[in-house]
VEXDREN-464055 format. One record per residue (C-alpha): residue in one letter; x, y, z. Coordinates in nm, 3 decimals, always signed. Layout:
BEGIN
resn A px X py Y pz Z
...
END
This chain:
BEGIN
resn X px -18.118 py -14.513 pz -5.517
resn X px -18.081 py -14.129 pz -5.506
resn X px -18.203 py -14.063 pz -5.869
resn X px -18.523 py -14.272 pz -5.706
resn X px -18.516 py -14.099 pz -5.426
resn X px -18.517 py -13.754 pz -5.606
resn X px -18.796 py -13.875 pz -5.829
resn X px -19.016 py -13.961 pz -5.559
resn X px -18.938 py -13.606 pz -5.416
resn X px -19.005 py -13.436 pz -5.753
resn X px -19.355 py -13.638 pz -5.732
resn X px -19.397 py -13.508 pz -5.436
resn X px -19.381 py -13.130 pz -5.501
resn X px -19.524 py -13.153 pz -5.830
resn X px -19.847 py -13.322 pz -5.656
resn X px -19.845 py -13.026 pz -5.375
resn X px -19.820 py -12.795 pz -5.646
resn X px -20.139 py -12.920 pz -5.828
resn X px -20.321 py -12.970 pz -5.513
resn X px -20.283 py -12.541 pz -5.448
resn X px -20.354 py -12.470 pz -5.821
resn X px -20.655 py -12.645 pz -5.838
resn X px -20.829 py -12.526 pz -5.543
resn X px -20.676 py -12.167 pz -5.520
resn X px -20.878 py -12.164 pz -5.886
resn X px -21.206 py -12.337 pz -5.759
resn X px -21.181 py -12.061 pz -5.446
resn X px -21.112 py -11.749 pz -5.683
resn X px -21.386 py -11.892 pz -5.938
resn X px -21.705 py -11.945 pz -5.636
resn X px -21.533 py -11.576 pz -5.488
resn X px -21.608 py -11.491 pz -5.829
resn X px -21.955 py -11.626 pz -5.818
resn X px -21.862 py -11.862 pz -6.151
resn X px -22.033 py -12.144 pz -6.011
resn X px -21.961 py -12.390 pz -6.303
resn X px -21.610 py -12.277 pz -6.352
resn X px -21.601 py -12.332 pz -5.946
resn X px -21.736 py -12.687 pz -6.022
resn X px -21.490 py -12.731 pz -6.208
resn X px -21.204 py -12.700 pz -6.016
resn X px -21.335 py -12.889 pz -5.730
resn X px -21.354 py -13.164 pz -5.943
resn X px -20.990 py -13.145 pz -6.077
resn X px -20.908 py -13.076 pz -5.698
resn X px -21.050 py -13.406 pz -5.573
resn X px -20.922 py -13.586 pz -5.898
resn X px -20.511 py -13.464 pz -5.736
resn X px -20.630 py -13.559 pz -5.413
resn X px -20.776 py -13.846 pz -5.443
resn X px -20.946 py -14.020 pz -5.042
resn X px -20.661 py -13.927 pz -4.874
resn X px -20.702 py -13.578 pz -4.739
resn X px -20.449 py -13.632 pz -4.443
resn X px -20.131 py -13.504 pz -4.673
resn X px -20.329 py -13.156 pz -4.804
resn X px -20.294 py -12.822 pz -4.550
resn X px -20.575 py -12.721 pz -4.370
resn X px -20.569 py -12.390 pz -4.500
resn X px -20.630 py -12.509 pz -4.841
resn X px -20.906 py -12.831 pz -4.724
resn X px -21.068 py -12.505 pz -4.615
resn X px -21.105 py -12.341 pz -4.947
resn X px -21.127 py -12.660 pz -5.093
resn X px -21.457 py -12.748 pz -4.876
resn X px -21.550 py -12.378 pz -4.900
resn X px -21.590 py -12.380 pz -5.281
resn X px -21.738 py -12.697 pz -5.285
resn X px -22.021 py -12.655 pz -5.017
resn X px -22.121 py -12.250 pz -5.136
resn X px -22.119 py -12.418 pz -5.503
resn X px -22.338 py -12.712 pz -5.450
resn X px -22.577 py -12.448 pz -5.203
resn X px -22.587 py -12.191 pz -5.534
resn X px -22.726 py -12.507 pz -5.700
resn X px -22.978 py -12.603 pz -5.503
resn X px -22.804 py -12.925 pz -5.341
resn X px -22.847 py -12.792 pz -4.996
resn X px -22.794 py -13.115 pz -4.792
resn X px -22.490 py -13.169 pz -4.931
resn X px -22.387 py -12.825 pz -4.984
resn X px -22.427 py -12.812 pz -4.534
resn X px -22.238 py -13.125 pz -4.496
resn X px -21.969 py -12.979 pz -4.722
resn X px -21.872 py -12.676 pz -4.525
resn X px -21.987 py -12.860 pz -4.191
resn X px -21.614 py -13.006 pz -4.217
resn X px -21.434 py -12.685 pz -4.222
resn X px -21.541 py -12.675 pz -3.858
resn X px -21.371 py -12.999 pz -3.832
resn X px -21.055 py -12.842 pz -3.904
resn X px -20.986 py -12.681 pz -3.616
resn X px -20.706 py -12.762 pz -3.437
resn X px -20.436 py -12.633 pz -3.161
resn X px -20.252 py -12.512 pz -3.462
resn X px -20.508 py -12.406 pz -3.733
resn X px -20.832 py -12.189 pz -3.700
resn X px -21.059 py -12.177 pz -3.997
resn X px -21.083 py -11.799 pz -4.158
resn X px -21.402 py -11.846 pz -4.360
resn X px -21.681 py -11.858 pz -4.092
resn X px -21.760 py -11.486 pz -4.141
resn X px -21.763 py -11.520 pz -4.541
resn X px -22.014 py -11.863 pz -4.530
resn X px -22.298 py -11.641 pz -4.256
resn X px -22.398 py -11.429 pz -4.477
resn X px -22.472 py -11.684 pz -4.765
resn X px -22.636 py -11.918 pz -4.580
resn X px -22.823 py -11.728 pz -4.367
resn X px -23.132 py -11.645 pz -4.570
resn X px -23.064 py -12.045 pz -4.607
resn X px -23.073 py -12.135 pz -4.302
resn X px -23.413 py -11.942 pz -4.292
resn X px -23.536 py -12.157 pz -4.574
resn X px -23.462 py -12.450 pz -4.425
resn X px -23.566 py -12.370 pz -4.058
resn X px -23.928 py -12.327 pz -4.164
resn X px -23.915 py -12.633 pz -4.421
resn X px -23.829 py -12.871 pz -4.186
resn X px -24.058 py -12.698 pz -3.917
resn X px -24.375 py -12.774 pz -4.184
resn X px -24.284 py -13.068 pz -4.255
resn X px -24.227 py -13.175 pz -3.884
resn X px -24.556 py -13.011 pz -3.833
resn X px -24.755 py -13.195 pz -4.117
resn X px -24.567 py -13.525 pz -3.981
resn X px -24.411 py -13.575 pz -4.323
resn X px -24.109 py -13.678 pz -4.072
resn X px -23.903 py -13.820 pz -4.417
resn X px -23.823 py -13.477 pz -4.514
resn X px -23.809 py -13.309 pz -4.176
resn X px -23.564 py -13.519 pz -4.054
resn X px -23.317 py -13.399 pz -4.310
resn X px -23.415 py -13.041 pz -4.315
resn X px -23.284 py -13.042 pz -3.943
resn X px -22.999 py -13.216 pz -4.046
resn X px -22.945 py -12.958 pz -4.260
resn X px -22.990 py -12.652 pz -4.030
resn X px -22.751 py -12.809 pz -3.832
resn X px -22.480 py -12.887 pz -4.069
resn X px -22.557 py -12.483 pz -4.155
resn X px -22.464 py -12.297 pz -3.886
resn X px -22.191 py -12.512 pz -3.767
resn X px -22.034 py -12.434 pz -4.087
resn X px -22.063 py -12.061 pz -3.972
resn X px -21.939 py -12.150 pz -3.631
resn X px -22.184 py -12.203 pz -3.421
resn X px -22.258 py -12.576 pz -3.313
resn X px -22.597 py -12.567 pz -3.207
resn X px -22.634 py -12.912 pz -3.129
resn X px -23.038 py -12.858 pz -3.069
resn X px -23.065 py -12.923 pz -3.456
resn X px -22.922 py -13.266 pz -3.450
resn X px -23.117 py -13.340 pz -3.178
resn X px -23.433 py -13.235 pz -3.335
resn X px -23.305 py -13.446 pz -3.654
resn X px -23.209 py -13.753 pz -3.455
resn X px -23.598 py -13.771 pz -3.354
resn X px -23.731 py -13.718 pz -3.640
resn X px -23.512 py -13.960 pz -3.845
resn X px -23.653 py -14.190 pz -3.585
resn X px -23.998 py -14.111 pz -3.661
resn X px -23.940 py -14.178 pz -4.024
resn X px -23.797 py -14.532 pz -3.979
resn X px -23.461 py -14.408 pz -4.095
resn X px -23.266 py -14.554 pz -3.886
resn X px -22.960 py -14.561 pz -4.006
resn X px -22.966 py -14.220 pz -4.018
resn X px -23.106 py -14.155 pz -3.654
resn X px -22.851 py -14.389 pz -3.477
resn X px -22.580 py -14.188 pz -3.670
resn X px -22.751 py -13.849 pz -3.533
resn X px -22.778 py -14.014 pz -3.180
resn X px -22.406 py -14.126 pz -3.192
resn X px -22.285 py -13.765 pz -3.260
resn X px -22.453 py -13.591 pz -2.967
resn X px -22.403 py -13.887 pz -2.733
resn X px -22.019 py -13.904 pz -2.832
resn X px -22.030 py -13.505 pz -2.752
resn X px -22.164 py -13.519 pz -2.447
resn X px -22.487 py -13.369 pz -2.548
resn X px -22.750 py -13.308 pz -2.212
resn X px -22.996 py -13.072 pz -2.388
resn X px -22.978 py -12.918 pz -2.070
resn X px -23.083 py -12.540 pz -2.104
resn X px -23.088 py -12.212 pz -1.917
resn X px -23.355 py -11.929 pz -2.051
resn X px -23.373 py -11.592 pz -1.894
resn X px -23.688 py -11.413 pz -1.868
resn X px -23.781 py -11.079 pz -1.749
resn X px -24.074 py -10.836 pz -1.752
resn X px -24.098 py -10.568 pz -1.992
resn X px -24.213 py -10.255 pz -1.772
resn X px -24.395 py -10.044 pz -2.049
resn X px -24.555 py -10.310 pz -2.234
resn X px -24.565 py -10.537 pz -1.911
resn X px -24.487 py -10.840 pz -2.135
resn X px -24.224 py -11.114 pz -2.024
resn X px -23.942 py -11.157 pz -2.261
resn X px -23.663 py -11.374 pz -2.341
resn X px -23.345 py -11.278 pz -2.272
resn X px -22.983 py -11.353 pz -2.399
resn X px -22.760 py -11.403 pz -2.024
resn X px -22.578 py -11.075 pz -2.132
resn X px -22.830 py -10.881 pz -2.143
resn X px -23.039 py -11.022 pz -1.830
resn X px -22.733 py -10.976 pz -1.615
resn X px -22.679 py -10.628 pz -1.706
resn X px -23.064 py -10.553 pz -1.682
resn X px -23.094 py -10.693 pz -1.343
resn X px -22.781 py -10.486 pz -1.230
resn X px -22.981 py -10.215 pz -1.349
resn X px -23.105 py -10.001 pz -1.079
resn X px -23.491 py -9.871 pz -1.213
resn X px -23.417 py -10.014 pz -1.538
resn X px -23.675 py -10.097 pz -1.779
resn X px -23.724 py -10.473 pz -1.654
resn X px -23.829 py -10.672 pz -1.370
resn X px -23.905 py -11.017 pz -1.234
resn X px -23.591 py -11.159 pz -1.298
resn X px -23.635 py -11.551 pz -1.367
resn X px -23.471 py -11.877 pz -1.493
resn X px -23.580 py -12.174 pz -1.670
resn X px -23.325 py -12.455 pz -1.693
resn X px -23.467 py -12.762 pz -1.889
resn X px -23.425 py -13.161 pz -1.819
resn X px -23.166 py -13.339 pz -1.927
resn X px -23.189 py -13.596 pz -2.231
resn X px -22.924 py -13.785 pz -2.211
resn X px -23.070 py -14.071 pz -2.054
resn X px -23.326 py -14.082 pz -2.335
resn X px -23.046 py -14.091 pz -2.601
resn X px -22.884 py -14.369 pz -2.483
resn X px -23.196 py -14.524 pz -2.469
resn X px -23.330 py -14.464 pz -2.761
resn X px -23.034 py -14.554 pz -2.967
resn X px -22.972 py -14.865 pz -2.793
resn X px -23.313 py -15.016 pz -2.932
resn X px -23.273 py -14.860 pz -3.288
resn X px -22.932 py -15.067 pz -3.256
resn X px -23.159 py -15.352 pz -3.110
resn X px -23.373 py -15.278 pz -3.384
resn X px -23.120 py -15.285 pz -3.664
resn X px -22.955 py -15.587 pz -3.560
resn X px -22.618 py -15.391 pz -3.465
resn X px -22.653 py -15.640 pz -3.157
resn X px -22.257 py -15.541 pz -3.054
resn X px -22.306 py -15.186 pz -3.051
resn X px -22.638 py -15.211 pz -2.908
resn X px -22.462 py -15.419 pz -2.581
resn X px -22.179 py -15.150 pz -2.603
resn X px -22.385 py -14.856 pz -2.576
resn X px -22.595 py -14.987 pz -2.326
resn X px -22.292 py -15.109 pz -2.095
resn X px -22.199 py -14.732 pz -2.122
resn X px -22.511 py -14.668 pz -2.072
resn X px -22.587 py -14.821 pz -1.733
resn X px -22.240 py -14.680 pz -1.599
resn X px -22.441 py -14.360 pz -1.635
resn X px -22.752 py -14.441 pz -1.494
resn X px -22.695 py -14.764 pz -1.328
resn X px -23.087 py -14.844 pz -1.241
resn X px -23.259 py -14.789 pz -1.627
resn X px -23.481 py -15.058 pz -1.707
resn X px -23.462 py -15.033 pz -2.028
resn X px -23.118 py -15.031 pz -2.096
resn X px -23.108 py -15.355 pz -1.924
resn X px -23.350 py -15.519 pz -2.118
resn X px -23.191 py -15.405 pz -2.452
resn X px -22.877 py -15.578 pz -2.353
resn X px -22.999 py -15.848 pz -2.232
resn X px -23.197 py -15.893 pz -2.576
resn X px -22.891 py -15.819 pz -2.774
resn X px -22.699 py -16.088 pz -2.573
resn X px -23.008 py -16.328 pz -2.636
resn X px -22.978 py -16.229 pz -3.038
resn X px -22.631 py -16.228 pz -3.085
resn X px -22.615 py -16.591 pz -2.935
resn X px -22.404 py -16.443 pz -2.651
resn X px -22.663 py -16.684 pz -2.420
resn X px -22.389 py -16.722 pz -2.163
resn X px -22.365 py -16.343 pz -2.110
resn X px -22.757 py -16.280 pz -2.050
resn X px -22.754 py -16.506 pz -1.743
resn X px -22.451 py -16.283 pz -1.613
resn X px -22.622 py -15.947 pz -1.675
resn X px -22.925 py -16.073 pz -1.496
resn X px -22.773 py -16.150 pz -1.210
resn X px -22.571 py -15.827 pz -1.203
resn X px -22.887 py -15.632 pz -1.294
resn X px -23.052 py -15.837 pz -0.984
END
């Protein structure tokens, strides 16, 4: 039983050994800017680690991912390239902090550029099949850099819907309903003395112009958008309607009408799911608690 015991052991630090080999060298080769030899590595990486990702330390998933995701970009496979280093964000935790934010901003941001406008013209030529991706990708982009500008997603949950992708729209709509996305915004504008034009404003630098005594701006104002939060629960309810995910549709709508307890539509969509599920029993009860 010991000699087993000390086998498995051996296994076990002969496995995390390979594991840090194999990506240390995929991290030095992409540092290096040997994309093939980078390829490479990953590929022997994965081939140690196999699905399960749970056993490997964050601070080498992080390289890992790293290589991987600046790799695939260098190639040209941007989509997967962004949802690559989107999961060193994902990392984070009380007791590990991701290190390579500042490396991946300055490769991707001519990128990001790139990507912006290409999902801009295509949203604006309503070729929504690739726009909806582009966004996706823009996204998946900065967060990767550290900044989770969930505006993206939002943009790429539409326009997924508007291409009939729905699988892909109900998984966008999941992710900013599940993160408490409002789209609720604050923009600060001010007027530009010499050139007399209004201007946007980050917060920092409104609130120190408008402590300003004769500084160069004035006409302080605000502009706080809606909220969207009811529309993406409705919205993804009927895509799940839609897609026949009748349980999830019911779920999300239940949750749903917690939130906004007099939608419509959110009503009906559970009351259709019930009716298409064969749930028959439960559409008479929502009715009458919707009554």
């Amino acid at each position: 039983m010991k000699k087993i015991m000390l086998s498995l052991a051996m296994v076990s630090v002969t496995f995390a050994f390979a594991q840090k080999k194999e990506i240390n060298a995929a991290f030095k080769a992409i540092e290096a800017g040997d994309v093939a030899a980078a390829k490479t590595q990953v590929s022997a990486a994965e081939a140690v680690i196999g699905a399960n990702t749970s056993s490997v330390d964050p601070a080498l998933l992080e390289k890992l991912y790293y290589a991987k995701g600046i790799a695939l970009l260098k190639s040209g496979n941007i989509g997967e390239g962004a949802s690559t280093l989107a999961k060193i964000n994902g990392l984070k935790t009380s007791k590990f902090t991701p290190t390579l934010a500042g490396k991946i901003g300055g490769t991707i941001s001519p990128i990001v550029q790139a990507s912006n406008k290409a999902a801009m013209d295509a949203y604006n030529a309503k070729n929504y099949a690739v726009a909806g991706p582009k966004f996706r990708e823009v996204y998946d982009l900065l967060r990767a850099a550290g900044q989770d500008n969930k505006q993206y997603l939002y943009y790429s949950a539409i326009t997924y819907a508007l291409a009939e992708d729905k699988a892909n729209a109900i998984n966008a709509y999941n992710d900013l309903i599940n993160s408490g996305y409002t789209g609720v915004e604050t923009k600060y504008f001010a007027k530009n003395k010499k050139s007399g034009a209004v201007e946007e404003l980050d917060k920092t630098s409104w609130d120190l112009m408008k402590k300003t005594a004769n500084g160069d701006y004035t006409d302080f104002k605000t502009e706080t958008s809606k909220s969207v939060e009811e529309e993406l629960y409705e919205t993804n309810a009927s895509l799940m309607l839609d897609t026949g995910k009748y349980d999830d549709a019911i779920a999300l709508a239940a949750k749903g009408l917690q939130k906004f307890p007099k939608n419509i539509k959110l009503g009906e969509v559970q009351g259709l799911a019930y009716y298409k599920s064969g749930k028959n029993g439960s559409v008479s009860c929502q009715l009458k608690s919707s009554g």
